[in-house]
PAZAPA-4460 file (N, C-alpha, C; in steps of 0.05 Angstrom, whole numbers, plus 32768, in hexadecimal, padded with zeros to 4 digits):
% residues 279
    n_x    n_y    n_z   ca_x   ca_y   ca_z    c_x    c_y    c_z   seq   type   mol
   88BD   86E6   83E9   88D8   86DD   83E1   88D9   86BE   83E1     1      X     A
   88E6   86B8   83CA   88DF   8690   83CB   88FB   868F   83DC     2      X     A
   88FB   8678   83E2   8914   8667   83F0   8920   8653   83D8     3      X     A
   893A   8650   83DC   8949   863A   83CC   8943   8621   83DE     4      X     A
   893B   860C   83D9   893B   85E9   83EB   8955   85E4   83D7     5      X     A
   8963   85DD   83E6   897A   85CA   83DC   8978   85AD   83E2     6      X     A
   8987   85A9   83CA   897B   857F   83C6   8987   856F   83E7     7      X     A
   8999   8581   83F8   89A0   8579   840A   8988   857F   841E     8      X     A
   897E   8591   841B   8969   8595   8433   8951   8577   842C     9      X     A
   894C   857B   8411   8931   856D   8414   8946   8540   840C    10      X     A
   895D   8540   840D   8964   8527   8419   8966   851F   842F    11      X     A
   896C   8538   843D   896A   8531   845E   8954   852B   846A    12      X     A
   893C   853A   8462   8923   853B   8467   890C   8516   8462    13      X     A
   891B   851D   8445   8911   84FC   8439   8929   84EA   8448    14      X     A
   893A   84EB   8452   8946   84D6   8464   8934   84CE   8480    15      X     A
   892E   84E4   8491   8922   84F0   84B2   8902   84DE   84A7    16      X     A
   88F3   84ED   8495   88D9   84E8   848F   88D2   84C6   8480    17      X     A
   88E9   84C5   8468   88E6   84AB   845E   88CD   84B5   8449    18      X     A
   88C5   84CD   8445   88B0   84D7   8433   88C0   84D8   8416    19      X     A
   88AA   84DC   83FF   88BE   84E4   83ED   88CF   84F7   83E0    20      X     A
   88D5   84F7   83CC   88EA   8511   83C7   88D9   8527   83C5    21      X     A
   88C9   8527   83A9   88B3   853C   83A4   88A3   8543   83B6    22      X     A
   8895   8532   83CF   888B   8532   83E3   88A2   8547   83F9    23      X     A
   88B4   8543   83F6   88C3   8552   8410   88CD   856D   840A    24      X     A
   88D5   8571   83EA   88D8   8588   83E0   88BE   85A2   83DB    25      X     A
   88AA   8594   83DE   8895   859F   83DC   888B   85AF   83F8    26      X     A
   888C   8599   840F   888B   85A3   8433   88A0   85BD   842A    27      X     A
   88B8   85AE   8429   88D2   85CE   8436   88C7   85DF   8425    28      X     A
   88BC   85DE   8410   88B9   85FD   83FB   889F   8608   8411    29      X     A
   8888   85FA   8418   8874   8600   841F   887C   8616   843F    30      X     A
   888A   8601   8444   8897   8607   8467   88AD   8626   845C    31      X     A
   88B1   862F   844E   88C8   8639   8448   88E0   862C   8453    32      X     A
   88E9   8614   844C   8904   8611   845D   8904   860A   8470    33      X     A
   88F3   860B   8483   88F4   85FF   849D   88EE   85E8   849E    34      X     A
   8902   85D6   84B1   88FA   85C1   84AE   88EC   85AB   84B5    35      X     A
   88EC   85B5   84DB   88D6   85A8   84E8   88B8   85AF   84DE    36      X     A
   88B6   85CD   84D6   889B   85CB   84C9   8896   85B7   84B3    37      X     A
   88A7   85B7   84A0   88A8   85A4   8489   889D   8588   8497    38      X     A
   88AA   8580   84AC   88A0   8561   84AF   8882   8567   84C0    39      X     A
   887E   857F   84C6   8864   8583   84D6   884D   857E   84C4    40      X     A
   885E   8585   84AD   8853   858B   8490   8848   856B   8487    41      X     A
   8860   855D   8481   8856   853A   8475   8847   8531   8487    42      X     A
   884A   853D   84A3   8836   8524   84B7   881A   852D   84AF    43      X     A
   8819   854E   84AE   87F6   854E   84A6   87F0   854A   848A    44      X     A
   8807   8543   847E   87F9   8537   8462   87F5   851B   846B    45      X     A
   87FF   8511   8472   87FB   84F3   8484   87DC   84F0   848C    46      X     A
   87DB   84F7   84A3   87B9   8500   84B1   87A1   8502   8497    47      X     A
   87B5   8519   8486   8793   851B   846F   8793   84FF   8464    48      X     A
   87A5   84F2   8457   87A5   84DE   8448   87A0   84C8   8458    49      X     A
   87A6   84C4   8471   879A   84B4   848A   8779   84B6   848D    50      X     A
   876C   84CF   847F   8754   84D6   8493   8748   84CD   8478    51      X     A
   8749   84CF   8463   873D   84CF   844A   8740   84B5   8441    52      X     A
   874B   849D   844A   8751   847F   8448   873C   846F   845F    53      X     A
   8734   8480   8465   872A   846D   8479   8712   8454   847A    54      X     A
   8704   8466   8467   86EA   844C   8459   86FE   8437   8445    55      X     A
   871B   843D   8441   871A   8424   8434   871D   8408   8441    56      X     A
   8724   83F1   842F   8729   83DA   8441   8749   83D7   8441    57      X     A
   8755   83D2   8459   8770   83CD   8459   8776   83B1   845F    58      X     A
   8774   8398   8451   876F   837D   845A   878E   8371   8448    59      X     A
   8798   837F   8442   87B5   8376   8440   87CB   8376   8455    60      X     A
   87E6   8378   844B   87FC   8380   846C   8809   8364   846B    61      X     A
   8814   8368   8480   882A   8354   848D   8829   8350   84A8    62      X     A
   882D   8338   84AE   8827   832A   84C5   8847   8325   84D6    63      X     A
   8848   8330   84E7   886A   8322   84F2   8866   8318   8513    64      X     A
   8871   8307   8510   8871   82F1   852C   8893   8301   8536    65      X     A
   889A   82FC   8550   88B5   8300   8557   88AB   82FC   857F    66      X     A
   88C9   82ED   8581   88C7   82E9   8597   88E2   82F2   85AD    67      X     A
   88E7   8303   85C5   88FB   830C   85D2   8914   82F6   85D0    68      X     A
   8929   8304   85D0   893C   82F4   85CD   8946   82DB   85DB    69      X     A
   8939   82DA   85FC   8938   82C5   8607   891F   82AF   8601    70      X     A
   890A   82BE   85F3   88FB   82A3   85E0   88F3   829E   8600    71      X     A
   88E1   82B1   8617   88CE   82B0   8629   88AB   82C8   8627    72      X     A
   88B5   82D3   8607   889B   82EA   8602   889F   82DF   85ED    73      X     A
   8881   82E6   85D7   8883   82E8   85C1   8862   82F6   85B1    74      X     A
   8869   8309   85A3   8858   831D   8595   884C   8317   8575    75      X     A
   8834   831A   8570   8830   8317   8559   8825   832F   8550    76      X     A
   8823   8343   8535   881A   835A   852A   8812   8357   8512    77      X     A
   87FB   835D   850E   87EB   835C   84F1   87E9   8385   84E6    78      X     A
   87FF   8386   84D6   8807   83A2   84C6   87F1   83A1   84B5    79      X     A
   87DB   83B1   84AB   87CC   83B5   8491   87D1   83C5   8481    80      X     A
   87CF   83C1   8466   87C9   83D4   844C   87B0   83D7   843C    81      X     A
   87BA   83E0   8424   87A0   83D4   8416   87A4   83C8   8402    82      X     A
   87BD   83C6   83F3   87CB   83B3   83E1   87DC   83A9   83EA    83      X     A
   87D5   8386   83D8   87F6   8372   83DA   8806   8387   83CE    84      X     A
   880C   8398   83BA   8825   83A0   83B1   8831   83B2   83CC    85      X     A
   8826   83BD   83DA   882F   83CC   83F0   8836   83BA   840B    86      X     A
   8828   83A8   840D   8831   838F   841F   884C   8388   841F    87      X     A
   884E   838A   8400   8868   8377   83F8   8885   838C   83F4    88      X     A
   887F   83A2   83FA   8893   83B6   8401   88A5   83B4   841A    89      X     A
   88BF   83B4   840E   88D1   83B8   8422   88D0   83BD   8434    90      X     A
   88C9   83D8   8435   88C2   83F3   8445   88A9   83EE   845A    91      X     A
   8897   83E1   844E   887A   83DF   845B   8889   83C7   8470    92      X     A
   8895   83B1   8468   889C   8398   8474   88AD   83A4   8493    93      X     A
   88C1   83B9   8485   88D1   83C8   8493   88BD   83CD   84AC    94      X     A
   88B8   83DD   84A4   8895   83EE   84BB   888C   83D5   84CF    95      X     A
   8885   83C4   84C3   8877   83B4   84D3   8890   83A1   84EF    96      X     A
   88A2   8399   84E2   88BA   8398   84F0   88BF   83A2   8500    97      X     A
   88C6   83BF   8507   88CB   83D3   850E   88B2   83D4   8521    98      X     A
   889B   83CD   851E   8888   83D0   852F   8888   83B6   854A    99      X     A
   888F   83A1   853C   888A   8388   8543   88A6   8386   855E   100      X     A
   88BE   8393   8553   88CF   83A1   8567   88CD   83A9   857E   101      X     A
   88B7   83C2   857C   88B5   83D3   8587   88A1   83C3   85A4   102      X     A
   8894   83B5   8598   8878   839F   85AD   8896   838D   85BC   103      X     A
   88AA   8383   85A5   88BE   836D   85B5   88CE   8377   85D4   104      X     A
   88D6   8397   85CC   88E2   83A6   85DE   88D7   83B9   85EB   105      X     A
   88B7   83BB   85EE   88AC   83CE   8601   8893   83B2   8614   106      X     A
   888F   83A6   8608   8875   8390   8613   885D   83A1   8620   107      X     A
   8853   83AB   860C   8839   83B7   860A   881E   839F   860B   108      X     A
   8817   83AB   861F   87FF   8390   862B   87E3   8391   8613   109      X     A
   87DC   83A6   8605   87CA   83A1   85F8   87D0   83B0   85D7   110      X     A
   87BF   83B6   85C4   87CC   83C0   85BC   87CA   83E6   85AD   111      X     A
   87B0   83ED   85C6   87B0   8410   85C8   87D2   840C   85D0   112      X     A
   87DF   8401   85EA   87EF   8406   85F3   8809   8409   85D8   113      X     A
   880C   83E8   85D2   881C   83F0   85BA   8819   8406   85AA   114      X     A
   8808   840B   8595   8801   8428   8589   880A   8445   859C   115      X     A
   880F   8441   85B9   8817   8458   85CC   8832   8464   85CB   116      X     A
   8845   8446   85C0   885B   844D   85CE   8863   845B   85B3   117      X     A
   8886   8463   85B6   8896   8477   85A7   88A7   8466   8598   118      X     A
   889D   8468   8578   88B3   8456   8561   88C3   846C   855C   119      X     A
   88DC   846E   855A   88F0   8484   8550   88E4   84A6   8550   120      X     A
   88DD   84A9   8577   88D7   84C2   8574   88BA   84C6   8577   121      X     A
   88AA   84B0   8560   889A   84BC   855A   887A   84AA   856C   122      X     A
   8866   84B6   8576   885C   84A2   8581   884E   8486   8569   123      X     A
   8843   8474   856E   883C   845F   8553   882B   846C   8548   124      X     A
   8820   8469   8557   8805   8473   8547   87FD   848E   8537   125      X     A
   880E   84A4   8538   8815   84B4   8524   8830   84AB   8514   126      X     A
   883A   849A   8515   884C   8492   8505   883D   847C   84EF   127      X     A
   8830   8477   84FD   8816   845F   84E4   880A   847C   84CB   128      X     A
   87FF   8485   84DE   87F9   84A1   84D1   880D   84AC   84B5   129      X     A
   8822   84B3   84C2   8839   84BE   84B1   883D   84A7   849E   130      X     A
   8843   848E   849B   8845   847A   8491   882D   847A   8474   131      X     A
   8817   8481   847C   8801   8481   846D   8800   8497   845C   132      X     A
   8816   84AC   846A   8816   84C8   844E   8826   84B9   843A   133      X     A
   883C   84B1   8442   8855   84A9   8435   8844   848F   841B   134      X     A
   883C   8480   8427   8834   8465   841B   8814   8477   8403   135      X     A
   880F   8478   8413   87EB   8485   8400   87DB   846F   8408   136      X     A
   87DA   845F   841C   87CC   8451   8424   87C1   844E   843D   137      X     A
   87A3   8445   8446   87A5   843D   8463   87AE   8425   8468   138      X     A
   87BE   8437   8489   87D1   841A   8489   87C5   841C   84A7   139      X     A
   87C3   8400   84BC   87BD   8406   84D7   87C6   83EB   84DA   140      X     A
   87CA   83E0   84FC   87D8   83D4   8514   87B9   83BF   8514   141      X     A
   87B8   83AC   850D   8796   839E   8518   8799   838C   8525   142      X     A
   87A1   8380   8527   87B4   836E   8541   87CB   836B   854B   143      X     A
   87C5   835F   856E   87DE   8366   8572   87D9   8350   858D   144      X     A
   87EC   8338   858D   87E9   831F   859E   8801   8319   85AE   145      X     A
   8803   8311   85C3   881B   8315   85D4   8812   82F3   85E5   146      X     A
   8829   82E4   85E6   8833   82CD   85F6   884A   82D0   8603   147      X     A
   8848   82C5   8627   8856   82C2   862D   885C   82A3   863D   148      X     A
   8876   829C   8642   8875   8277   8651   8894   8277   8644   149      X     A
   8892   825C   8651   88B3   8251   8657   88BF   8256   863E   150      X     A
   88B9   8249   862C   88C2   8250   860E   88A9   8258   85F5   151      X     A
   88AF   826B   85EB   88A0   8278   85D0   88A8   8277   85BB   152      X     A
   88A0   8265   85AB   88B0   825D   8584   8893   8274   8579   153      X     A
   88A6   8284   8569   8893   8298   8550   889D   8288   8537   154      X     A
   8887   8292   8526   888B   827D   8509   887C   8293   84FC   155      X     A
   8887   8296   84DB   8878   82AD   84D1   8878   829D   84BF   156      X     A
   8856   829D   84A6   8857   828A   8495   884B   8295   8475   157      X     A
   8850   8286   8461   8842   8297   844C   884B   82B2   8440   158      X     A
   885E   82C4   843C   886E   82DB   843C   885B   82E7   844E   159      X     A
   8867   82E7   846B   884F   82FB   847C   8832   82FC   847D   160      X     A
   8821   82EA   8475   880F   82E5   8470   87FA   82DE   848A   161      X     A
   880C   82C9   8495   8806   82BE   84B8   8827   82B8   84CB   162      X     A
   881A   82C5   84E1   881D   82B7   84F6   8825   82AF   850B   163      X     A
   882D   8295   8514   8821   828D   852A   883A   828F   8545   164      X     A
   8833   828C   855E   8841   8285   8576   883D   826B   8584   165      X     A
   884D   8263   858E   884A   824B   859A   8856   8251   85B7   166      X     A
   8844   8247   85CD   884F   8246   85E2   8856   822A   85F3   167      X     A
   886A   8223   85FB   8872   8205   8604   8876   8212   8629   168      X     A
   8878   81F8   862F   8884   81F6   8650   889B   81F6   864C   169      X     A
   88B1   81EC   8640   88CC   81E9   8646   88D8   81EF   862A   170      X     A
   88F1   81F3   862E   8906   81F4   8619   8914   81DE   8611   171      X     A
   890D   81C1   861E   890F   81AB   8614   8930   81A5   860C   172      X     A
   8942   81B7   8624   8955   81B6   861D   8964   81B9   85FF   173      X     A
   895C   81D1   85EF   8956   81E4   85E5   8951   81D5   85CA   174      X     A
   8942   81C6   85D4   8930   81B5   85B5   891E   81C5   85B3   175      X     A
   8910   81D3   85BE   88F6   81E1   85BC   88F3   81F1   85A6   176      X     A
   890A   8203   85A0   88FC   8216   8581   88FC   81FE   8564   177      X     A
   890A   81EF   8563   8907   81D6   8551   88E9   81CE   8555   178      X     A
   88E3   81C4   856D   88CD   81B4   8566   88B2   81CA   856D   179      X     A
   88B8   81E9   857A   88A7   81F9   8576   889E   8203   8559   180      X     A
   88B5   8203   8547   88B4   820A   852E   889D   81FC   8520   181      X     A
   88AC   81D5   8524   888C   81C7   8516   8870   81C9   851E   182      X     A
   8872   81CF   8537   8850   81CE   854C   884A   81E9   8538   183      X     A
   8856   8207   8536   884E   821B   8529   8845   8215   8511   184      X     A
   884D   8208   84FB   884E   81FE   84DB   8834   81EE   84D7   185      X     A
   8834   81DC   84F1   8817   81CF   84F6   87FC   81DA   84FB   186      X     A
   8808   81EC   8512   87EF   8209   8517   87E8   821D   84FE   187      X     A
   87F6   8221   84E5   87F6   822B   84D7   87E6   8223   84B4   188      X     A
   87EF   8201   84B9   87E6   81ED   84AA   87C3   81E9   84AF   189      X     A
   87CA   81DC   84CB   87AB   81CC   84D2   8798   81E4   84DE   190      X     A
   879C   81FD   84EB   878D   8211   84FB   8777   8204   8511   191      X     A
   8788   81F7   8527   877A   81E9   853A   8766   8203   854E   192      X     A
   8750   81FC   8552   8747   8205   8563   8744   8209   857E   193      X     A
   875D   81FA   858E   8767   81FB   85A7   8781   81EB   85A9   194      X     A
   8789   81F1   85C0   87A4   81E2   85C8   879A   81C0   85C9   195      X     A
   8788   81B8   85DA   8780   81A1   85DD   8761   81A9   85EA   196      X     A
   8751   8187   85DE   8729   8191   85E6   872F   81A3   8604   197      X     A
   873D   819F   8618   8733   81B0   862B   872B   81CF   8625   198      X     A
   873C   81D0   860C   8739   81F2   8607   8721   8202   85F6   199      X     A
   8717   81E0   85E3   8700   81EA   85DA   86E4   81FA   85E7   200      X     A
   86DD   8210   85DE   86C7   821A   85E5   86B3   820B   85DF   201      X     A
   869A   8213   8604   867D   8202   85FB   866D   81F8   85E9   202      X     A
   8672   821F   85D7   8661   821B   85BD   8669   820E   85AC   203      X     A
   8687   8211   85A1   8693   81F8   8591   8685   81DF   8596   204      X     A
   868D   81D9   85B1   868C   81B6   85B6   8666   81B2   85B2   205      X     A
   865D   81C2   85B4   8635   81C5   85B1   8630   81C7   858A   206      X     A
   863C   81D4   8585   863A   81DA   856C   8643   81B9   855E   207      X     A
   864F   81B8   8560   8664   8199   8554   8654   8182   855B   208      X     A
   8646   817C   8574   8639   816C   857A   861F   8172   856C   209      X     A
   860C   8182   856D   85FC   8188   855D   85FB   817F   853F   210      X     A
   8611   818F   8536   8611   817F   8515   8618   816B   850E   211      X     A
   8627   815A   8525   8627   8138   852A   860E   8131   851F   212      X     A
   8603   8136   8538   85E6   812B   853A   85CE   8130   8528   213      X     A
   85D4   814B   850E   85C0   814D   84F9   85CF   813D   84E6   214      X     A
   85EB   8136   84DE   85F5   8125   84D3   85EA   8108   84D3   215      X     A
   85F3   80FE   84E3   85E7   80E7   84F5   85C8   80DE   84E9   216      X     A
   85B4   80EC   84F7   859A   80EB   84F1   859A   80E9   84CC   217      X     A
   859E   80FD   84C3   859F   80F9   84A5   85A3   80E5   849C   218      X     A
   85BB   80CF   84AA   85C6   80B5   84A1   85AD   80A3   84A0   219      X     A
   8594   80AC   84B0   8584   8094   84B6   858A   8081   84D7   220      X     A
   859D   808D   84E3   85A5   807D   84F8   858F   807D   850F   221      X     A
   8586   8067   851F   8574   806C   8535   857B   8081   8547   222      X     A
   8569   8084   855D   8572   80A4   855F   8585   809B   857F   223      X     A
   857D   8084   858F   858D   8072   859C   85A5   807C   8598   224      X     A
   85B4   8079   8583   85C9   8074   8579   85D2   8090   8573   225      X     A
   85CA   80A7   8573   85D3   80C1   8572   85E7   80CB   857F   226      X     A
   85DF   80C5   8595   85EC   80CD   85B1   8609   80CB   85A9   227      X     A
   8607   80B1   85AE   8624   8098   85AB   8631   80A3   859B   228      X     A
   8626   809F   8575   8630   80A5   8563   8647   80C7   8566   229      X     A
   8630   80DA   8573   8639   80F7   8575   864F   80F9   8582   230      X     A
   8658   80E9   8594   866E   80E8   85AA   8681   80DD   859F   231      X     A
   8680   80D1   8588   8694   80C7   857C   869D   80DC   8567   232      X     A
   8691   80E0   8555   8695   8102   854B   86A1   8114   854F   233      X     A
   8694   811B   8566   86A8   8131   8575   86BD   8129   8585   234      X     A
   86C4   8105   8588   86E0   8106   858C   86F2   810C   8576   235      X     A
   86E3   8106   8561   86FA   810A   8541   86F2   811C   8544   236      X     A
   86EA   813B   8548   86F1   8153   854A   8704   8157   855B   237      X     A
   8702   814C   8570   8721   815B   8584   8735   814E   856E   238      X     A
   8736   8136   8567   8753   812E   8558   875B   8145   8546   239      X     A
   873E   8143   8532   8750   8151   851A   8753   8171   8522   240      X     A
   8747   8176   8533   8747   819A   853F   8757   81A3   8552   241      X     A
   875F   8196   8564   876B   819F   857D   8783   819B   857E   242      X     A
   879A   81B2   8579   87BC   81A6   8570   87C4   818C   8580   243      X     A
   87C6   8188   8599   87D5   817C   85A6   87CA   8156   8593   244      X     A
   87AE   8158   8597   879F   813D   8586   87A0   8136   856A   245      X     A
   87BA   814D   855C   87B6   8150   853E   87C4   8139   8536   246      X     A
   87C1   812B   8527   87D8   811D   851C   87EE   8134   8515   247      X     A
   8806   8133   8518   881F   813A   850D   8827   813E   84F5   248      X     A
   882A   8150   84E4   8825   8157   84C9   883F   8147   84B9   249      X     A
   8854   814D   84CF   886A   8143   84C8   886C   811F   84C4   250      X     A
   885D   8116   84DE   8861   80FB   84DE   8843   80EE   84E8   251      X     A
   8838   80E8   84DE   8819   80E0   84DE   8816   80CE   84EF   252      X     A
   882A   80C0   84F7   8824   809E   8509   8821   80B3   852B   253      X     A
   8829   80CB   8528   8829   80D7   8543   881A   80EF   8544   254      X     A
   8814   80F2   855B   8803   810D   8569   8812   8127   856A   255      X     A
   8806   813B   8564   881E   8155   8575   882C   814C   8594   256      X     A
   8813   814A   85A4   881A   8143   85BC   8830   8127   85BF   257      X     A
   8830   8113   85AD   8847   80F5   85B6   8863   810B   85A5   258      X     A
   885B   8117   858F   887B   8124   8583   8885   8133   859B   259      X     A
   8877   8146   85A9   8880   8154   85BE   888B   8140   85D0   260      X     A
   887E   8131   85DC   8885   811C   85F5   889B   810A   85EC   261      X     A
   88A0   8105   85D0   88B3   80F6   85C5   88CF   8107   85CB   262      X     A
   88CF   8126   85C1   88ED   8139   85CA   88F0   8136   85E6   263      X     A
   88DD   813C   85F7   88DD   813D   8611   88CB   813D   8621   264      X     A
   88D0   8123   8631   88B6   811C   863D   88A1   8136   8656   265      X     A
   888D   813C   864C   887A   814B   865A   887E   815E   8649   266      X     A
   888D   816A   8631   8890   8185   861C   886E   8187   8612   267      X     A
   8864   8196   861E   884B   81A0   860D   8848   81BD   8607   268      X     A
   882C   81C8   85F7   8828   81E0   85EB   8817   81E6   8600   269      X     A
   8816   81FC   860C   8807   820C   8623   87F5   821C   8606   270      X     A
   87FA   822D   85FC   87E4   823C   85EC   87F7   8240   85CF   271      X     A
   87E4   8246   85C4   87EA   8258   85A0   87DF   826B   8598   272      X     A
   87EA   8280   8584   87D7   8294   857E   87E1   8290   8560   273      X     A
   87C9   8297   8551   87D2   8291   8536   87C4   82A7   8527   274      X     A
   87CD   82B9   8520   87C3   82D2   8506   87CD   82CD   84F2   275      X     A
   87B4   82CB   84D9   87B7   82D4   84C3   87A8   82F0   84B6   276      X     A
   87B0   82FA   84A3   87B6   830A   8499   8796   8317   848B   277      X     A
   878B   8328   8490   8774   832D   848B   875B   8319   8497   278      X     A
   875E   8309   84AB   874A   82FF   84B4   873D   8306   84D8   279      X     A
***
């Protein structure tokens, strides 16, 4: 005996699921009518089309920065696809939001944890799933960065493309998301390799000196003079690399660190995290 689906059953269904029409009319006919089977139904169409995506590359998506409303946490999430045109979807943007939420108001320490918890019901990580019937794409969670300190400026740059957090000591008497905003734009601009040289890694600072010094030699310079020369080098690497030693993008006659000290004396950047978008 067939069943009648009425356009009401399968709008309710495509409301709950967010699947499509022909997609949902198809479950209830399959399910006869029933309706939790029906969505039992899209999620394992989800899974196949999840399981069968998997060799591709998903190096598209959206990037969203967001920080707790007292601006003392702040989260960054890299969403993947496999096309800009799906990137640039509402819906996909929606998703990733919605995810980026979910990290703002649960503070999931890593991010199996995030993927654990429950988006509307459903846990994430079968909801990435379900997402991937709906879309026809693999879509997955590939980063996921968390700061915390006195004040946290998020900056998202590029239509979702990158980005970054900034963490300060003070709120600078609530100059801080102003002048966190530019330190972010800078981080986003220049892509410093640490807060300041203390943060540089060994190998960095070995590596940099090294190609000083094959530089150098090439010039013809005595080899006396290597040493010296190299040390000077790699101080113009902390300048042009290390935010706090950057020149100021905004105002060149100054440092990150004198623009900070200029709003408020001792305002500095404790750390950054900066994601972009397929890298």
């Amino acid at each position: 005996m067939s069943i009648t689906i009425s356009a009401a059953d399968v709008n309710k269904l495509r409301l709950q699921t967010g699947a499509g029409m022909m997609d949902c009319k198809k479950a209830l006919t399959e399910s006869n009518g029933d309706f939790e089977a029906a969505v039992d139904y899209l999620r394992k169409k989800g899974a196949k089309v999840a399981a069968s995506r998997q060799d591709r590359d998903a190096a598209e998506g959206a990037v969203i920065a967001k920080t707790t409303a007292d601006g003392k946490r702040g989260i960054v999430i890299e969403l993947n696809c496999e096309t800009d045109f799906v990137a640039k979807n509402s819906n996909f943007v929606d998703f990733a939001n919605a995810i980026a939420d979910l990290a703002i108001s649960n503070n999931p320490a890593t991010l199996a944890d995030l993927l654990a918890l429950s988006l509307n019901g459903v846990v994430l990580a079968d909801a990435i799933i379900d997402q991937t019937g709906k879309i026809g794409e693999k879509i997955g969670v590939s980063k996921y960065e968390v700061i915390t300190a006195e004040k946290v400026v998020a900056y998202i740059h590029a239509g979702n493309k990158l980005g970054v957090l900034v963490s300060m000591n003070s709120d600078a008497a609530g100059k801080a998301d102003a002048a966190g905003k530019d330190v972010a734009m800078q981080i986003a601009a220049m892509n410093p390799v640490a807060v300041d040289k203390d943060g540089v890694d060994a190998a960095t600072i070995e590596r940099e000196i090294e190609i000083a010094k094959e530089q150098i030699r090439a010039e013809g310079k005595p080899e006396e003079m290597v040493e010296k020369i190299a040390m000077g080098k790699l101080n113009k690497f902390y300048k042009d690399s290390t935010l706090l030693n950057q020149e100021f993008v905004k105002d060149s006659s100054k440092s990150v660190a004198q623009m900070l000290n200029d709003i408020e004396k001792g305002l500095t950047v404790s750390a950054f995290k900066r994601v972009v978008l397929g890298a």
